[in-house]
N, C-alpha and C positions, 0 to 999 in steps of 0.2 A: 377262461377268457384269455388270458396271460399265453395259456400253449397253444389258443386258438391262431392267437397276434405272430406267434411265435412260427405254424406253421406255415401259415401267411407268405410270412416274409423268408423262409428257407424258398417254397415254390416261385416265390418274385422273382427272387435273386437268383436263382439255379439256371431258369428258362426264358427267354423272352417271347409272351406270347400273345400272336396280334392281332386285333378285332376285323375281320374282313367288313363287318358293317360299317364302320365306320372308317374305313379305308376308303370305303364304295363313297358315303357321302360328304370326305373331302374333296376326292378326285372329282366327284360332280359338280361341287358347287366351283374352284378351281379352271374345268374344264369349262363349264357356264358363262363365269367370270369370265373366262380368256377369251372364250368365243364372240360377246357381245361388245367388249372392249376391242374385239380388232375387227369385228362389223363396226366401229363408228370409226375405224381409221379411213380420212378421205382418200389416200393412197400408201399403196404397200410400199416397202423398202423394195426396190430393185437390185441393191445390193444383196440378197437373201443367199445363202449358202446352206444347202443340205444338210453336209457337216457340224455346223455351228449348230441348228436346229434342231440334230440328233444328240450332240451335247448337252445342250440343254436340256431333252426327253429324257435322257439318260441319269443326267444327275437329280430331275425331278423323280424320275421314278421311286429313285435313293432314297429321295427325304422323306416320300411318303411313306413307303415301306417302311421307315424307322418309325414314323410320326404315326403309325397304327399302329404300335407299339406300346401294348396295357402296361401303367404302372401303379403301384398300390394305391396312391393316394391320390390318381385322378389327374397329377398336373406333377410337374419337378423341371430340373433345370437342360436337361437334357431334353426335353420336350420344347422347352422354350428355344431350343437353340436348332432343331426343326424345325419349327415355325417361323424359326427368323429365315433361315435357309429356303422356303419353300416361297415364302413371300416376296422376299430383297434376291432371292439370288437365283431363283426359277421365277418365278408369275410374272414381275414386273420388268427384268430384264428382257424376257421375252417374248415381250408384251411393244417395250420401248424398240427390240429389235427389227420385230416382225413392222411396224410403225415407222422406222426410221427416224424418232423421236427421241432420243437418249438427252438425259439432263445437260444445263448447262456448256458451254463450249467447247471448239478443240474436237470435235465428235469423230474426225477424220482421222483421228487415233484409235476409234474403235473398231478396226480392220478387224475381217473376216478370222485372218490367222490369228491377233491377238485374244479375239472372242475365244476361240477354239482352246488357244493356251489357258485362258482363265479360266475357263469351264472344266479343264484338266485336273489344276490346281485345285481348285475349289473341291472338286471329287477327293482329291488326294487329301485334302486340307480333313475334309469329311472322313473319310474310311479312316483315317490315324487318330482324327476324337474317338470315335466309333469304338475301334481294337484300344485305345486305352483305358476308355469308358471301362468296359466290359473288363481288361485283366487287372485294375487297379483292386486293389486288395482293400477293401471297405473299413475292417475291423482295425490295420497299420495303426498306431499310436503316432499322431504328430503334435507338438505343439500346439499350433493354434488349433487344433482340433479338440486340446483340454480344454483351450479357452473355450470354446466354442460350446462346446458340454456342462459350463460352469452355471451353477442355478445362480439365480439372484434370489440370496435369502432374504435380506431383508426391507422386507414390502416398503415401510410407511417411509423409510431415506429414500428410495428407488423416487416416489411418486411425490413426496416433497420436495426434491430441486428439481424433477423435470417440472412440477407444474408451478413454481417459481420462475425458472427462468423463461419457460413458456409463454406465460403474464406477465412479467417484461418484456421479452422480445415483440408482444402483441401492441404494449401500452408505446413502445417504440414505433412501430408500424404506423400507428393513429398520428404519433409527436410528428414525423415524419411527412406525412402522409397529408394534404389540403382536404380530402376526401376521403373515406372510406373508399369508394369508389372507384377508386385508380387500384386499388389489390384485385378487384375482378374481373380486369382484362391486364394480356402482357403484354400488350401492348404500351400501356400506361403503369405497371406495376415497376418497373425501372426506375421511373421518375422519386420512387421514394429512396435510393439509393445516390443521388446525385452528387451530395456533397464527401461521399465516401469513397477509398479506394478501390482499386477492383478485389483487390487481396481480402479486403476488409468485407467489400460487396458480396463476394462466393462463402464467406465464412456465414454471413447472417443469411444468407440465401440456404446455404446447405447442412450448415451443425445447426442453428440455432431455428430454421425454417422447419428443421425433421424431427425436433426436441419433443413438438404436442404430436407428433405422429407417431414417438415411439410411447409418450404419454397414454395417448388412447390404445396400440397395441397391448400395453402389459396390460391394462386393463381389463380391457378383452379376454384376454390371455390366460391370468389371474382368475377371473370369473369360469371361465372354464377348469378350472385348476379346481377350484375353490365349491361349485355349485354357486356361489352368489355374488349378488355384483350392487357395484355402489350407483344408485341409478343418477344420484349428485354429479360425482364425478365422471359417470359414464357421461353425461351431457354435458358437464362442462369443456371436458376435454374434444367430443365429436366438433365442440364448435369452435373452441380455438383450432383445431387442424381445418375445419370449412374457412373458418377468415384467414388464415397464414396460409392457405395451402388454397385458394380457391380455383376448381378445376380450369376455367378460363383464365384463371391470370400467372399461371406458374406456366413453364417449361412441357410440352407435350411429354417428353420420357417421363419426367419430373412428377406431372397427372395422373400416368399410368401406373409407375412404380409405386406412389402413395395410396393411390385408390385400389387398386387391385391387391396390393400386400394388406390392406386394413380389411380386404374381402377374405383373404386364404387366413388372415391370423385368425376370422369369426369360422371360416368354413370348415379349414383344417382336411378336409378331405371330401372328396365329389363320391357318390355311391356308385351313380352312371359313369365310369373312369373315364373316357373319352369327350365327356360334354366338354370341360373347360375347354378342350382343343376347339372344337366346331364354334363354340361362342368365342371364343380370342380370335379365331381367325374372320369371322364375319363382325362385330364390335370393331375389329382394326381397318376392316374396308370401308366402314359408313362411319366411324366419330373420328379415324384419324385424320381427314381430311379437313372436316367438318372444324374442328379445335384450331386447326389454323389460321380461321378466320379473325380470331382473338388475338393473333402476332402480332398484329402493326397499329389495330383502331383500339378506341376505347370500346367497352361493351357496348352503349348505346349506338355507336356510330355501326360498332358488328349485327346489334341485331334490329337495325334500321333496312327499310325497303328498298334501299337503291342499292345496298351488299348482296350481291350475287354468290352461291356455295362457287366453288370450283365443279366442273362435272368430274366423273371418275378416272376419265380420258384425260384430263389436264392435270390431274392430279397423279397419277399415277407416270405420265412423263413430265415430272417438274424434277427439284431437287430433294422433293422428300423420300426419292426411290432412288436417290442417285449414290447408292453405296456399290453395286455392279460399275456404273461407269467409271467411278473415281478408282476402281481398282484396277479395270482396264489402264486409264491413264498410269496408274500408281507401275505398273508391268512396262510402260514407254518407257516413263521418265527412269525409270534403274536400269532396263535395256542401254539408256542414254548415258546416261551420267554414273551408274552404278548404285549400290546398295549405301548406307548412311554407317553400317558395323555396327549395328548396335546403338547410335546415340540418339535416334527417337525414342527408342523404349529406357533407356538412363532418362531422359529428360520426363518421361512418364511416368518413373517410380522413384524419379524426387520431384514429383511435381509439387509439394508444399515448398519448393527453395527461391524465394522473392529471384524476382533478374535483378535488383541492384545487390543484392549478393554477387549470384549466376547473369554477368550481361549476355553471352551467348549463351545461353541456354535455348535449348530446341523449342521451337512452336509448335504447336501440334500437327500431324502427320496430314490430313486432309489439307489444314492451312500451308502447310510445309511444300504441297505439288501443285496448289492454286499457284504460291509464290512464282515455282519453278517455270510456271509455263505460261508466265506472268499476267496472270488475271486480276485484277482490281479487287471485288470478290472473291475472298477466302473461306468463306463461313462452310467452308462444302463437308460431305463427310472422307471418313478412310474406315472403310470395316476391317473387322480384326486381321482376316486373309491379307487384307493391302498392311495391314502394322507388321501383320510377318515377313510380306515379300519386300518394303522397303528399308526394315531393320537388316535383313542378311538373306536377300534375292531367295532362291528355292529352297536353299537349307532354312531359310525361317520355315515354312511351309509343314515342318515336323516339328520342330520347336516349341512353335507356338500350337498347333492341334495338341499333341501330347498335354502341354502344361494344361489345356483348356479341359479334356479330359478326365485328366486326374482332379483337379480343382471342382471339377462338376459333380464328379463319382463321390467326392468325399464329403463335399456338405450336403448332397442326394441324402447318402445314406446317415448322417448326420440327423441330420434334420427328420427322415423314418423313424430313426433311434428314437427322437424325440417324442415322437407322436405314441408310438408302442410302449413309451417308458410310464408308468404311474409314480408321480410326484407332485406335492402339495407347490413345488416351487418351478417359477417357470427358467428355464433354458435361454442362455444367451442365443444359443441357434435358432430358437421360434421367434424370437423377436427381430431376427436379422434376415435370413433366410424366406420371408413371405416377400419382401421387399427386391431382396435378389431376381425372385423372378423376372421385375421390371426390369431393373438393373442391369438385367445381364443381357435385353433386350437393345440398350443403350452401346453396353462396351462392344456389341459385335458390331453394330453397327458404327459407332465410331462418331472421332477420334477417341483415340484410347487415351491422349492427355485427359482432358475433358471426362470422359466417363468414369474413368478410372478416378477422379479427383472429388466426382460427385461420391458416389459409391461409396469411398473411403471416408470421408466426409460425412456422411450420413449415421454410419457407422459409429462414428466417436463418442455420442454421450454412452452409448450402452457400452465400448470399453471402456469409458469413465466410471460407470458406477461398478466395474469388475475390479476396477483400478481402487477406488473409492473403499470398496466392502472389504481388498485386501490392506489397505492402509490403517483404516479403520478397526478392522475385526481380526483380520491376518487369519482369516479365515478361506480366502479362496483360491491360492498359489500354495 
């Protein structure tokens, strides 16, 4: 079995090689999509440009080509970063262009030549993950990569203070909380935060929110490890992550990354390699639109008769696709004013530093080109291409692709390792890494203050108890 796993993964790694079936029936359903979505456009863009059109063909071609691209284990992060690319930066852009519909204001910044430059970029942005992907050396010894490979030996400290604090942070919920009922919409799930800072607000929202979610993965996890499983516990934990975590009242990314990482920590790997692709991308057309309707009302009021869904048409030119526009704008406003040097991505990677520390301290980059070009509303996004071009204009552009690359390529095959390794104890990286998928779904899409801050956040009980077992045991550094 061991040489079979073994040969496996010399033929993954050696060749990249790509399902034409399921090329065929992305491009189909993609092309279907596109078709019927600009049959309900009441009228075309008059502005339309050959150029720009063939740009756009040109870089979708790209992502699909990649995105038929079998990987051992059905799904990984490289895949997700296709999918983001194919969705946010071919379908919907192209969609909004051919429409004359692009999110949000200012839109007479999205000239013909600027489309054309960003769709350049973007290629460029692509082909340098791509070539780093691929020459980044899998096996390299880093750092956190030991972290990363560290077992959590010992089970019953692991699952006694996550599910401690878990049941605290729940029985707080309730103290909080007038209703149970205000946690199952986000619209109204706020209101249990009110007397609290914001600093204070993201910490219980995001360490102490993902505490029963890493609870129920090791479990999971564990149970797989082990052949057997505590069905006690397996149910207590599934239902604190349902009341802390309930899909309509948390954060759309927030939903995703939870639900889908607590699905890949039970699945661990698809046989049909390319399903997960086909259902991610059709699941993100019909629930992510649909989950928005839980932002602003309470549930009752969301799933009352007079609530109207959005059609696909409004949804798809609103602000939840507006990560292409803001990037176009992101390309004006440093054309303008020039590039920042660096200090949105500094104010990104100390984003734990309070502002009455840091009073200037950077706001995040999306908010940072509403300000600029002074719109009232800020909440907009900045995907990562726009964190590179307005950190350091083009030279971001390699920067950041490369860094994204290598970062991808190494908990990829991290996290393979993992799957292929037989051990009674489970891996920091399976517990982190199911999650990432979502997550990485977030940081591309942006802001990177913001994403970057959930992610890491999320992250910290499981280096707690790495931190914990080495304090403790001095057993795992």
């Amino acid at each position: 079995m061991k040489k079979l796993l073994a040969s496996n993964s010399r033929c993954t790694r050696s060749a990249q090689i790509y399902d034409s079936k399921v090329l065929f029936i992305i491009i189909a359903i993609i092309v279907s999509y596109t078709a019927y979505l600009t049959l309900l456009t009441p009228k075309l863009n008059p502005g339309l440009h050959w150029v720009a059109i063939l740009t756009f063909l040109l870089n979708g071609s790209f992502f699909l080509i990649q995105l038929a691209t079998i990987s051992p284990l059905g799904f990984s992060l490289k895949e997700i970063y296709y999918l983001f690319m194919v969705i946010f930066m071919f379908v919907a852009p192209l969609i909004q262009y051919i429409s004359g519909q692009f999110p949000w204001w200012d839109t007479y910044l999205l000239t013909n030549e600027r489309i054309i430059y960003a769709n350049i970029l973007i290629l460029l942005f692509t082909v340098l993950f791509e070539l780093t992907y691929i020459k980044t050396n899998e096996r390299a010894k880093t750092f956190l990569g030991k972290i990363f490979q560290k077992e959590i030996k010992h089970h019953r400290l692991y699952i006694s203070w996550l599910l401690i604090v878990s049941a605290f942070y729940f029985a707080y919920l309730l103290r909080e909380a007038s209703t149970i009922v205000l946690l199952f919409s986000r619209g109204t799930y706020g209101e249990v935060f009110t007397d609290v800072s914001q600093p204070v607000m993201l910490i219980l929202n995001i360490t102490f929110g993902g505490i029963s979610v890493h609870l129920l993965a090791y479990v999971i996890a564990t149970a797989r490890k082990r052949a057997s499983i505590n069905r006690i516990l397996l149910a207590l934990a599934s239902l604190l992550v349902i009341l802390e975590n309930f899909p309509t009242g948390r954060a759309r990314f927030w939903t995703g990354a939870v639900y889908l990482g607590i699905f890949i920590v039970w699945k661990r790997t698809f046989k049909k390699k390319n399903l997960f692709k086909v259902i991610f991308i059709v699941s993100f057309i019909i629930l992510f639109p649909l989950l928005n309707l839980f932002r602003a009302q309470a549930i009752n009021e969301a799933l009352g008769s007079n609530i109207k869904p959005p059609t696909i048409l409004e949804t798809i030119t609103t602000g939840d696709f507006d990560a292409y526009s803001m990037f176009v704008r992101t390309i004006a406003v440093v054309h303008e004013e020039g590039p920042t040097n660096g200090r949105q991505l500094l104010g990104n990677l100390l984003f734990f530093v309070p502002r009455s520390v840091w009073q200037n301290k950077p706001v995040g980059s999306g908010h940072e080109i509403a300000q600029r070009l002074g719109w009232s509303f800020t909440n907009v996004s900045c995907p990562l291409v726009g964190e590179a071009y307005i950190n350091f204009g083009i030279l971001g552009i390699p920067l950041f692709a490369i860094a994204l690359g290598y970062v991808t390529k190494k908990l990829d095959s991290l996290y393979y390792g993992s799957i292929v390794r037989f051990s009674n104890n489970v891996l920091v990286i399976e517990l982190l890494y199911p999650f990432y998928i979502g997550f990485l779904f977030f940081i591309l899409r942006g802001d990177l203050l913001s994403s970057l801050s959930y992610t890491i956040g999320f992250s910290i009980p499981v280096f707690i108890e790495v931190l914990l077992e080495h304090m403790l045991f001095k057993s795992v550094l």
